[in-house]
C-alpha positions, 0 to 999 in steps of 0.5 A: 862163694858161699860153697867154698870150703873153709880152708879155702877161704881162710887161705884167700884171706891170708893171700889177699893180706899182702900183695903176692911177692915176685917169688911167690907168684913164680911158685904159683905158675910155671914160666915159660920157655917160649911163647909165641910172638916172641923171639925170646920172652925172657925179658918180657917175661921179667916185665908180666911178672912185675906188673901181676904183683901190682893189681890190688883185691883190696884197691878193686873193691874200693873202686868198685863201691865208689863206682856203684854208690850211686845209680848211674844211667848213661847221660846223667849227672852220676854217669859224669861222676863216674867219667871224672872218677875214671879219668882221675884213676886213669891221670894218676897211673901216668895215662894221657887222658881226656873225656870224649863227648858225644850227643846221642839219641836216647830215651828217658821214661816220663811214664811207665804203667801196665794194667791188667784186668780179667774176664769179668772186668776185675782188675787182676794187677797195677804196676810196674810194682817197685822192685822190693826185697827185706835188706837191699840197703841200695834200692831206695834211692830215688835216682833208681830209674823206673823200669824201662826199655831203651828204645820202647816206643810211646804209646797208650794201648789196651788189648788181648794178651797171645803168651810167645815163651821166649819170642824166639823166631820158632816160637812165633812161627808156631803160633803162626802154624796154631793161626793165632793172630797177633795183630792188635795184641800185646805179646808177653814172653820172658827173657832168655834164649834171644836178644830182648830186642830180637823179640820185639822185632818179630812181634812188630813184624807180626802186628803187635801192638806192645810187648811184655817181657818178664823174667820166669822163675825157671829161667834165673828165679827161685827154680834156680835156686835161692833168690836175694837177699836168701841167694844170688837168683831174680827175687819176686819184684826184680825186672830186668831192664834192657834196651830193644833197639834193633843191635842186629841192624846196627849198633851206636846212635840211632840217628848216626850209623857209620858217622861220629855224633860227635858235639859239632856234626850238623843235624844235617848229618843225622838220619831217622831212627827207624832203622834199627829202632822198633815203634810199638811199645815194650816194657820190662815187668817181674814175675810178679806182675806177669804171674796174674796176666799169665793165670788169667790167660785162657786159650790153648795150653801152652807146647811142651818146652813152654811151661815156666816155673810159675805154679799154675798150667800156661795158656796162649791166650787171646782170651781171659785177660786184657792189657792197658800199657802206658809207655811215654818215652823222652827222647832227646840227644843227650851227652854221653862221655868215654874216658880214653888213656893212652900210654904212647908206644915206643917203637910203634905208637901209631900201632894201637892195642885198644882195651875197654870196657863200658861205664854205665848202667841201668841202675848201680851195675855192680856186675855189669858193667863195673866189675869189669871197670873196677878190674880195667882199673886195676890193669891200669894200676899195674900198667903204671906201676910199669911206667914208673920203672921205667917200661915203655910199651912197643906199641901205644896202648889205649883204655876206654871207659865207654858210656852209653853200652846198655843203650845199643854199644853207642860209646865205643861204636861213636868212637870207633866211627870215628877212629876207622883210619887209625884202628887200621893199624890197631892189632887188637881189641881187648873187651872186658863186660860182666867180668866177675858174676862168679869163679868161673873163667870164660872167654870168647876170641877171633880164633885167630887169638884163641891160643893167644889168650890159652897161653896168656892164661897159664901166666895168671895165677887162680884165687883157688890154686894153680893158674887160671889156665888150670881152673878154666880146664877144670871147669870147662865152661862153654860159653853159650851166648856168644857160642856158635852152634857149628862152632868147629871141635876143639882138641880133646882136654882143650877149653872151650872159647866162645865166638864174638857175636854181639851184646857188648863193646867188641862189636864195632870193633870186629864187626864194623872195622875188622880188629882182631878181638877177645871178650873175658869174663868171670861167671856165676849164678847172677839172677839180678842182671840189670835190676836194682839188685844189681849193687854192691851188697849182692856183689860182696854177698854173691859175686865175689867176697874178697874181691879176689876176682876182680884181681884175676880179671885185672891180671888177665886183662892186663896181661893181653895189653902188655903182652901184645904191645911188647911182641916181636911179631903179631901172635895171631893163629890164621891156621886155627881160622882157616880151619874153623872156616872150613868147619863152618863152610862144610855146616852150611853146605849140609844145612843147604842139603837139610833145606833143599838148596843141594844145587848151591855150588860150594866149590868155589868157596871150599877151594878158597878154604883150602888156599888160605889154610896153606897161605896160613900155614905159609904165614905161621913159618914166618911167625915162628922163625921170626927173622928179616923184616918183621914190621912188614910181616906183622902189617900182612898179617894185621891186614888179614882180619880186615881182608874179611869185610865186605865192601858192601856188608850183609844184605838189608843189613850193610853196617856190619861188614865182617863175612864170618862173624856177626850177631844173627838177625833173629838171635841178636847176642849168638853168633852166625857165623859165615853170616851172609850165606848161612842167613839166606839158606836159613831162608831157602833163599837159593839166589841171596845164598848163591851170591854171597858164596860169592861173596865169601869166596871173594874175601876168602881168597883176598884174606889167602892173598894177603898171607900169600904175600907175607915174607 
């Protein structure tokens, strides 16, 4: 980063001249005397260090530029190249590979247009405009694909224009409290504070006819700070591209929840795409192209919160301006390709450790997603270095390269659909996304792998000094999209660690088949997120300069594979879940009270807090003394996790079936936690609420049942 002090630099480029050697990479951390899961970690600890040698800055940074040299959009000819890439990559670290087709629906966009016209007739802005800065050597290649919204309805429609700032649900709420009708109209509101998708949902709710959705300088533009090529923030033409399919629905192929679109399944099996698809058009602009529909618009003034940084006042509108949008979509099923390596387990090979991480992007996707490719790369790199000595997991591990992310998770949610009876016995999932937009460490878990990955942090040593685990604390970063909002208090001194609501890989995985699941990642001021400018030089300018997080991120990822294949028993913490469930049951029992639904009888479900802390407690004795038969402790405890679904998943809602965790309806990435209860007092719904307390007492009680059991 350009803040870093001098002498840190030079020492980063004196370390990244030669691989750290074993003694000095010893000097950098303490090893520990114990760790959890292991009978005695001696030997283990002799394999982690020999494999946090191997991960290469130098080796990531190559990886990464051929990775971006091109755009790579899922289902295109540059995505195959970046599959065969990955799949080479992943043969010569002695992986058993294949590439793993599936046919999905996807949309490609024929036509973009957006015009608008002010109240005299005069016509005010014509664009999309070409997303341009002086000296980004990668955005005139012709392969850059126009900006557009994954999902977007077609259609060609002309209308008033109503400003929602955020289209969060409160937002439209309060134009609905202002009797503002939205039907017929064009919604514009910018990015931030929900899933682009959510905002959709709500204005085809409300009878929109189309929305635009712009990014305000306020929220990641020159407000921020200096835009690129001058800094890392949004420049003036940057849009963000994103799809609106509706993930809180349910993710994958639109036409295939809960089936594999595998290339052979008929069409016989597939369904229409209304469920979790909106009809009415969305399209992506800049703040360029927002600022002349936005200065035009007349109506009432806009709330406190809703001012942007664009430098005139913000109206609601209707009035003072009209909209043409033009959106005609391609929609085909198109072929996309996971990559999948396997390193076969030892003594448990039906027993998987599954790590991914998505290949494709909007456009070049240095950050997001091949930051985190290029660092899976490196893990790859050091896993094989392992199978050359003669290291041979205890369980298999499993690399996936997903394709086909940015378009609703449809790779990993294909492959997973496809997978269920055997990640029955998949004991983790491992998710690296954007891994490096910055020095700062961050991390999202189940809480029972909260401590897992604490723990596994203090091994990693940090490109600045001590280990990661140190510069986590330092900067306590809080993780506020994936965040909670009645996250349960964490010790004091402790880092915070974020919960898995959606927006990447691990959702099928947690959501849908119940697998234990950690997300990491490496944060900081990143304005380009899904625009062009998302390429190589942003990266090396802004990210990361010498690549040595990508180094980092290889290490900590890595790390969770090898350690968690090679445990004697499953590391998971079901004392910490139990109380972050009780916190969470105790939050919405006080929002019930807030919401007038007092008369809910919580008892039930309190009780069934208190039997699984004590069958947890239970549970963490046997881990700790490690003895008798441990292949039939670790079967209990990986069972706990899948105790936890539903067999009838959320209401109007059934394909995500996890009880305490989920992406809410009107956040879309956020989690809600104790969805199915928390979601119905929200809507002072007292018979939806009431039921499914029952719900969660039933799986609440299975979940103390299963631990109950564990000798």
């Amino acid at each position: 980063m350009k803040s870093r002090s001098a002498h840190v630099t030079l020492l980063m480029t004196a370390l990244l001249a030669a691989p750290l050697s074993l003694t000095e990479l010893q000097a950098q951390t303490v090893a520990p005397e114990s760790v959890f899961g292991y009978k005695s970690f001696a030997a283990e600890q002799a394999v982690e260090e020999k494999f946090l040698v191997v991960p290469n800055a130098s080796l990531a940074g190559e990886e990464l530029k051929t990775l971006t040299a091109a755009p790579h959009i899922a289902a295109s000819p540059e995505d195959h190249q970046t599959a065969e890439y990955v799949a080479q990559k992943f043969r010569a670290a002695g992986l058993e590979t294949e590439i793993v087709p599936y046919r999905v629906l996807l949309n490609w966009p024929r036509t973009v247009k957006v015009e608008a016209w002010d109240a005299n007739g005069k016509q005010i802005m014509s664009g999309p405009t070409r997303e341009h800065v002086d000296g980004d050597p990668f955005e005139n290649d012709p392969r850059v694909v126009m900006p557009f919204n994954g999902s977007s309805g077609s259609g060609d429609v002309t209308a008033e224009v109503v400003y929602a700032n955020y289209g969060r649900l409160e937002d439209f709420k309060a134009l609905d409290a202002q009797h503002i009708d939205l039907h017929g109209k064009i919604v514009i509101c910018r990015y931030g504070s929900n899933f682009r998708g959510v905002k959709v949902y709500l204005a085809e709710q409300r009878g929109a006819a189309g929305v635009l959705i712009y990014s305000d300088p306020q929220d990641d533009g020159y407000y921020k700070g200096d835009p690129w090529p001058m800094g890392p923030w949004r420049p003036e033409t940057g849009v963000q591209r994103g799809s609106v399919q509706y993930l809180f629905k349910y993710s994958g192929d639109p036409e295939t929840p809960g089936v594999a679109s595998t290339l052979d399944l008929p069409d016989s099996a597939r369904v229409s795409p209304d469920g979790n698809q909106p009809h009415i058009i969305s399209i992506p602009i800049s703040y360029h192209d927002a600022a002349p529909i936005l200065q035009a618009l007349k109506g009432g003034s806009v709330p406190q919160g809703w001012q942007g940084a664009l430098p005139f006042r913000y109206h609601l509108g209707p009035g003072g301006v009209k909209v043409h949008l033009v959106s005609d979509q391609d929609y085909q099923r198109r072929i996309i390709w996971d990559v999948i390596g396997k390193v076969k387990g030892s003594d448990l090979p039906d027993d998987w450790v599954v790590v991914g991480n998505h290949r494709d992007a909007w456009v070049y996707g240095a950050v997001d997603p091949n930051s985190g490719t290029a660092s899976m790369l490196e893990a790859v790199h050091g896993v094989g270095a392992l199978l050359k000595k003669g290291w041979h997991p205890k369980r298999t591990i499993v690399f996936c390269s997903w394709d086909a992310e940015e378009e609703g998770l449809i790779g990993s949610t294909e492959w997973v659909e496809q997978h269920m009876a055997q990640l029955n016995n998949a004991v983790a999932y491992f998710n690296v996304d954007v891994a490096v937009a910055g020095p700062e460490f961050s991390a999202a878990a189940v809480p029972s792998l909260k401590q897992f990955v604490r723990e596994l942090t203090r091994q990693v040593p940090s490109p600045v000094s001590g280990t990661v685990y140190q510069q986590w604390r330092l900067e306590h970063h809080v993780d506020e999209e994936h965040r909670a909002s009645d996250a349960p208090p964490i010790d004091e001194g402790e880092v915070h660690m974020g919960d898995l609501g959606s927006g990447s890989d691990f959702t099928p995985f947690l959501q849908h088949a119940g697998v234990p699941s950690t997300d990491i990642g490496s944060e900081g001021p990143y304005g380009v997120y899904h625009s062009t400018f998302d390429d190589y030089a942003w990266f090396t300018e802004n990210a990361d300069p010498h690549f040595e997080y990508l180094q980092e991120m290889a290490r900590v990822l890595g790390l969770e594979a090898v350690r968690m294949a090679d445990t004697d028993v499953l590391p998971y913490d079901y004392v910490t879940y139990a109380y972050a469930i009780g916190v969470y049951v105790g939050s919405v029992k006080k929002k019930a009270g807030e919401n007038g639904l007092s008369s809910l009888d919580f008892a039930p479900a309190e009780a069934a807090v208190a039997r699984l802390a004590a069958a947890a407690q239970h549970a963490h004795d046997l881990q700790v003394a490690a003895n008798g038969d441990l292949a039939g402790l670790n079967r209990t405890l990986r069972s706990v996790e899948t105790a936890l679904l539903t067999d009838a998943g959320l209401p109007n809602r059934p394909w995500y079936k996890h009880a305490i965790y989920a992406p809410g309806e009107y956040t879309g990435y956020a989690a809600v936690v104790i969805p199915g209860v928390s979601e119905a007092v929200e809507a002072k719904n007292a018979p939806l609420a009431a039921e499914q307390i029952q719900v969660l007492t039933g799986v609440l009680n299975r979940a103390a049942q299963v631990l109950e059991s564990a000798r």
